[in-house]
C-alpha positions as CSV (number, residue, x, y, z in Angstrom):
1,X,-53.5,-121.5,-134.1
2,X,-57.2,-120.5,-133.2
3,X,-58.2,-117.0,-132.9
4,X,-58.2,-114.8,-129.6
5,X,-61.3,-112.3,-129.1
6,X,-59.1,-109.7,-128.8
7,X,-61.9,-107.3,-127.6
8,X,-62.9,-110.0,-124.8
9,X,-59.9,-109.2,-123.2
10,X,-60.3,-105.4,-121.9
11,X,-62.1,-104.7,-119.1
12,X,-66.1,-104.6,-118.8
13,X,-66.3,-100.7,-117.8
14,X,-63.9,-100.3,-121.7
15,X,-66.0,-103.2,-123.7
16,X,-68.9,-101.1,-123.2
17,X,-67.7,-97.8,-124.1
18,X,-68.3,-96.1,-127.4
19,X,-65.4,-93.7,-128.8
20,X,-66.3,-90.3,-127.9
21,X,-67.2,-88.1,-131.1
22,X,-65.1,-84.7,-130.9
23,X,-66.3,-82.1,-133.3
24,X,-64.9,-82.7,-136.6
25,X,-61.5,-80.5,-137.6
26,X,-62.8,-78.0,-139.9
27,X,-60.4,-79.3,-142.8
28,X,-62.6,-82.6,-142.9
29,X,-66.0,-80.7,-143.2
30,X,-64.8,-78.8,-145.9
31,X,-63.6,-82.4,-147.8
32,X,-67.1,-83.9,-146.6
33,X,-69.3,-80.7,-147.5
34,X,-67.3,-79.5,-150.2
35,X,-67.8,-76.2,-148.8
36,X,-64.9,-73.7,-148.8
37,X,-65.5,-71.3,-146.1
38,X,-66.7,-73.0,-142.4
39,X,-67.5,-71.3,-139.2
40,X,-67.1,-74.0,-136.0
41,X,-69.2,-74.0,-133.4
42,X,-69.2,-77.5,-132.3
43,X,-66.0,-77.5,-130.0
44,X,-66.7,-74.3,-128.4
45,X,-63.2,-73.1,-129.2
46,X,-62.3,-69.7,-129.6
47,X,-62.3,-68.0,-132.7
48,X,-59.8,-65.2,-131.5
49,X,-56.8,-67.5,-131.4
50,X,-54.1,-67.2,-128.8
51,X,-52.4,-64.6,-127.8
52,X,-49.7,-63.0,-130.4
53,X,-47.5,-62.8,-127.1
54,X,-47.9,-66.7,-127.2
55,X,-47.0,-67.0,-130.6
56,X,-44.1,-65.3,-130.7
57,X,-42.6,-67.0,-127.5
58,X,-43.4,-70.5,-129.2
59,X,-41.0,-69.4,-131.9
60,X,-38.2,-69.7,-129.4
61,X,-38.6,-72.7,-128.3
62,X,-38.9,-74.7,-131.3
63,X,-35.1,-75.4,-131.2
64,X,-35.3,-77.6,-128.0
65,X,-38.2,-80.0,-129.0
66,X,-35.5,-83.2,-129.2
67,X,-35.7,-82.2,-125.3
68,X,-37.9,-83.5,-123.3
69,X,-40.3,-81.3,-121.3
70,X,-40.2,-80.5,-117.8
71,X,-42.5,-82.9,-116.4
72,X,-43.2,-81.3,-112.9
73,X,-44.3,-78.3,-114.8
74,X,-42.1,-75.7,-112.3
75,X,-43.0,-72.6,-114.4
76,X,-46.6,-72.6,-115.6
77,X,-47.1,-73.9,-111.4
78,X,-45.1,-71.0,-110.0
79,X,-47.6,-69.0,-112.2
80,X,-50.5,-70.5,-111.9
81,X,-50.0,-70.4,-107.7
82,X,-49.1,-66.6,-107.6
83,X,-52.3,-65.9,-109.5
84,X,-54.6,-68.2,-107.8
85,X,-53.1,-67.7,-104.1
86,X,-52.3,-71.0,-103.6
87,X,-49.5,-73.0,-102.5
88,X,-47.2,-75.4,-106.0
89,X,-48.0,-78.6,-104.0
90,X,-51.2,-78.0,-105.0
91,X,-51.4,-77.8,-108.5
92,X,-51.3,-80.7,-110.9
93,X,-51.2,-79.9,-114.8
94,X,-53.0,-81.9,-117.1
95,X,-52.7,-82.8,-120.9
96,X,-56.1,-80.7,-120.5
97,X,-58.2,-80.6,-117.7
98,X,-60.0,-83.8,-119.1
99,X,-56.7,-85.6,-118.4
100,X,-56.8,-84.5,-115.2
101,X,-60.6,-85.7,-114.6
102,X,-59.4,-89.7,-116.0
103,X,-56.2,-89.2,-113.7
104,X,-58.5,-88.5,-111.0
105,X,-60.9,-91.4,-111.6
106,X,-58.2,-93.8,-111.9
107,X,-56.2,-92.6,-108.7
108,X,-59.7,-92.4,-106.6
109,X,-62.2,-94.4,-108.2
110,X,-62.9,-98.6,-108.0
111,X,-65.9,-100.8,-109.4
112,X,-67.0,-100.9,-106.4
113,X,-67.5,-97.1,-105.9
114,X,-70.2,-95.0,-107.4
115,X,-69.7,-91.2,-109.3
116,X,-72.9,-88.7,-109.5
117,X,-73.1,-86.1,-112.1
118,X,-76.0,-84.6,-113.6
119,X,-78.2,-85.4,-116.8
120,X,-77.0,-82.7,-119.3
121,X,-73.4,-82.9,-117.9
122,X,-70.2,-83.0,-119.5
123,X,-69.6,-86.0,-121.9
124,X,-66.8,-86.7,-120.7
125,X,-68.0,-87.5,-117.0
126,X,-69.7,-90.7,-118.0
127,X,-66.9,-91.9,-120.1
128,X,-63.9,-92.0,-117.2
129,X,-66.8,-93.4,-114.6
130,X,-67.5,-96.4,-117.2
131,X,-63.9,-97.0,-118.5
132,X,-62.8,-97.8,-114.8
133,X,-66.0,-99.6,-113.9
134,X,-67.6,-97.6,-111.5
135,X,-71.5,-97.2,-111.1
136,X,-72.8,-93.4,-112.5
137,X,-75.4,-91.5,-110.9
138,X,-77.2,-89.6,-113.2
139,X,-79.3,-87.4,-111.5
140,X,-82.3,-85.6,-113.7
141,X,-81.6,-82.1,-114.6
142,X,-83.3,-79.1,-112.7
143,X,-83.6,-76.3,-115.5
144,X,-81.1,-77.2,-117.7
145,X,-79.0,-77.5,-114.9
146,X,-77.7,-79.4,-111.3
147,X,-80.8,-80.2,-108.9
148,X,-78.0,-79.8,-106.0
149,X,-80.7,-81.4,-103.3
150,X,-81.3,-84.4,-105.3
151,X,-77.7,-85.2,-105.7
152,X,-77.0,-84.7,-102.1
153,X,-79.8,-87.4,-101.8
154,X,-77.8,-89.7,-104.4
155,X,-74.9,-89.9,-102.2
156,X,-74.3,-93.5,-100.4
157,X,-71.8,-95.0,-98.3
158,X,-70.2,-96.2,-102.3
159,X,-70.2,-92.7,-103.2
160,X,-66.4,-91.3,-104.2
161,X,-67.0,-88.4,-107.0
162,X,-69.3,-86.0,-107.1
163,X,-68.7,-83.7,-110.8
164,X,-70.3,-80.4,-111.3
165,X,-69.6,-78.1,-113.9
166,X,-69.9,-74.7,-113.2
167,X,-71.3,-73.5,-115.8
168,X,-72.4,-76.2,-117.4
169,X,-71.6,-77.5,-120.5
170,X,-73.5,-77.8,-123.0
171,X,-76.2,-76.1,-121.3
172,X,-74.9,-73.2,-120.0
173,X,-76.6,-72.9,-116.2
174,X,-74.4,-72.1,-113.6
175,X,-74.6,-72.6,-109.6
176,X,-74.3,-69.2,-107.5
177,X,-72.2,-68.8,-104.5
178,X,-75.2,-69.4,-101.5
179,X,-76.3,-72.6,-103.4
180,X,-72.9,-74.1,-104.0
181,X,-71.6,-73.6,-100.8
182,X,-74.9,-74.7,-98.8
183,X,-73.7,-77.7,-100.9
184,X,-70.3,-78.3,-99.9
185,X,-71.3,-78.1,-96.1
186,X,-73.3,-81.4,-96.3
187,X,-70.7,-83.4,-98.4
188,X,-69.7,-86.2,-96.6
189,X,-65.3,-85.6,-96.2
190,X,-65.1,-89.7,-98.3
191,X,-66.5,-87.9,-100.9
192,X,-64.7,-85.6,-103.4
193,X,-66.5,-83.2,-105.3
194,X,-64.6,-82.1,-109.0
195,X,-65.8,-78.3,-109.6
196,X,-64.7,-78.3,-113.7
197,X,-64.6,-74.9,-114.4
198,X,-63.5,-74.8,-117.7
199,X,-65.5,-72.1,-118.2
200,X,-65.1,-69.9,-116.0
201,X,-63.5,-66.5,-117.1
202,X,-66.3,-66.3,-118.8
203,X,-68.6,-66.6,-116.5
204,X,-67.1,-64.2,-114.0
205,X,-67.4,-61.6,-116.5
206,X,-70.9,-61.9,-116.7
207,X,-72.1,-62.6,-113.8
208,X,-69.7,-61.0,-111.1
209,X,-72.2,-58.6,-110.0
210,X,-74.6,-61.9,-109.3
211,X,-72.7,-64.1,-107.0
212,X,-71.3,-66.5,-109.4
213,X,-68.3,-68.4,-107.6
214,X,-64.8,-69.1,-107.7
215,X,-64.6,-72.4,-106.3
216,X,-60.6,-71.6,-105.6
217,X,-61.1,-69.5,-102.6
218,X,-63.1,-72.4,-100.8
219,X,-60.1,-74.8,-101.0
220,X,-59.2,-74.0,-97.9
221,X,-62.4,-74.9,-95.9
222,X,-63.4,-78.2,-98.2
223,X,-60.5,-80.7,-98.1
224,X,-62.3,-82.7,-101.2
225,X,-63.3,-80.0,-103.0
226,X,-60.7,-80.4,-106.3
227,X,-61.0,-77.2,-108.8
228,X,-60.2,-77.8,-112.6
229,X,-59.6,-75.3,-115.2
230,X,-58.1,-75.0,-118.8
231,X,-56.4,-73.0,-121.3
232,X,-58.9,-74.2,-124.1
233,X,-61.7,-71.6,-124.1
234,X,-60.9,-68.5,-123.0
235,X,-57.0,-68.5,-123.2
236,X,-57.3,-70.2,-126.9
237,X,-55.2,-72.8,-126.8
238,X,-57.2,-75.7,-127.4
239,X,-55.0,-77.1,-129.9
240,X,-52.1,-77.5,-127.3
241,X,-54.0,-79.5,-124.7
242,X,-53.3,-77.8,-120.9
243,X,-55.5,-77.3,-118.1
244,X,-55.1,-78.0,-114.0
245,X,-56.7,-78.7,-110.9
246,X,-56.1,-77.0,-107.5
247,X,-56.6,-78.7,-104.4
248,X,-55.4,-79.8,-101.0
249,X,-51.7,-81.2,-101.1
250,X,-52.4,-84.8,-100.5
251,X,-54.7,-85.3,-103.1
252,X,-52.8,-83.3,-105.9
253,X,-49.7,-85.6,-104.4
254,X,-52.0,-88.4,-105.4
255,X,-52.6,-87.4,-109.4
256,X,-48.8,-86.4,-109.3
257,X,-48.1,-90.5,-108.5
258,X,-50.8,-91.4,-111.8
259,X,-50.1,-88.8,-113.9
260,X,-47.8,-89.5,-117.2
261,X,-44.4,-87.9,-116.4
262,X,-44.5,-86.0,-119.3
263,X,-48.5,-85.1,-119.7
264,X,-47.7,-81.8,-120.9
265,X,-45.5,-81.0,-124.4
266,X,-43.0,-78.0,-123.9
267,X,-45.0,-75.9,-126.3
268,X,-47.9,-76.3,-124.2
269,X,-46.2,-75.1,-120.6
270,X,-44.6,-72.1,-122.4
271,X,-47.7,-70.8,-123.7
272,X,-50.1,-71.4,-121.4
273,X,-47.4,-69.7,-118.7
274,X,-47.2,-66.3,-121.5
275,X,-50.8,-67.0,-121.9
276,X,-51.7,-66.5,-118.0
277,X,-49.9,-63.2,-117.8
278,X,-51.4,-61.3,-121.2
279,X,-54.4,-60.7,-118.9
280,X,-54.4,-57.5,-121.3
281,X,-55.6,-60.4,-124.5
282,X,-57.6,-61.7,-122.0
283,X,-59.5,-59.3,-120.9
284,X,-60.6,-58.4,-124.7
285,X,-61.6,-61.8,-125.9
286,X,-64.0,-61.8,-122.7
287,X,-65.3,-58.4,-123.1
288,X,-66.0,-59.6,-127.2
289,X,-67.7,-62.4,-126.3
290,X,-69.8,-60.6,-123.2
């Protein structure tokens, strides 16, 4: 029997990927170092830990893991809409919000469309635009950060994704309120734009008093505008994978229909739900880290 090229057989847009490198666990770097004592910064995770609150309710729920979870994710919704003001229908919970920016792509996004980010954006943008074929836009960095006029100029009839992290990562920038919205005005309504703001407790903390925005409250006059968050960085819990998006009902039905039924682990909807309502833990990681 001859040999198949296995590797011949996925798709172009996954044949010419690489594997993304995460930051390594700190357990390897001690084994590769032979250090003993190790202080991460590559993952941007937070030092502080979860919430004891979160902790202690994880305890309790130990006993039901043969269970499967709740795979509409009624709870940590309910919550997340009475803090954000925004309808259930509109929330779809990720297994972080990076699962929620492949969902997206692969709900949304065809070879035959294009997705502009920025140069300096997120690694994972140009991963889910080349894993399901599309073309990527990288448009040259202004300062560090998104030259907003030049990626309104990059959009074409093709165009279906615009991503914009606000603030950036790795570089930190981040897009005031004037800017942004001055943006969202002139996006054509084929176009979605993904505001990741994974970041952006922090942010709002320190620069409140300087117009930085909270992309949630324009939902309502930007039918493409889709909002992502997460539980990693500020909240702690990068270990348990959860974030979101908010957005209008018809596209978060969309991602519902893509989604894995059961994208979320038990563990992970319980504590990010206790999580969301220790604003008191919250509140002192931030003002730390201020």
């Amino acid at each position: 029997m001859s040999e198949c090229d296995l590797f011949s057989l996925a798709t172009k847009g996954v044949q010419s990927l690489s594997p993304y490198q995460a930051g390594k666990p700190i357990d390897e770097l001690k084994r590769e170092y032979g250090v003993s004592d190790v202080i991460k910064l590559a993952s941007n995770e937070n030092p502080l830990g979860p919430s004891p609150k979160v902790v202690a309710s994880l305890q309790g729920e130990l006993a039901e893991l043969a269970r499967y979870p709740d795979g509409n994710a009624f709870d940590l919704k309910k919550a997340l809409a009475k803090k954000h003001h925004v309808e259930i229908d509109q929330i779809t919970v990720g297994n972080g919000s990076n699962d929620i920016l492949e969902i997206l792509t692969r709900a949304f996004v065809t070879p035959e469309h294009e997705i502009i980010f920025s140069q300096h954006a997120f690694a994972v943008y140009p991963i889910v635009t080349q894993a399901v074929g599309a073309k990527a836009v990288v448009v040259p960095a202004k300062n560090w950060g998104h030259d907003l006029d030049a990626m309104q100029k990059s959009i074409t009839d093709n165009t279906r994704v615009i991503f914009i992290a606000n603030p950036n990562n790795p570089t930190g920038t981040w897009l005031g309120k004037k800017e942004l919205s001055a943006f969202l005005q002139v996006v054509p309504d084929h176009v979605l734009v993904v505001l990741d703001e994974a970041y952006f407790e922090f942010a709002e903390m320190a620069a409140s008093a300087e117009g930085y925005p909270n992309g949630i409250e324009w939902l309502k006059d930007y039918s493409n505008l889709i909002v992502t968050r997460t539980f990693s960085k500020a909240y702690g819990l990068a270990g348990l994978r959860v974030g979101y998006s908010v957005s209008h009902p018809d596209i978060a039905d969309v991602l519902n229909r893509v989604r894995q039924p059961f994208n979320v682990n038990s563990l992970a909807l319980k504590a990010a739900e206790i999580a969301l309502d220790d604003i008191e833990y919250l509140e002192s990681g931030l003002k730390l880290n201020a």
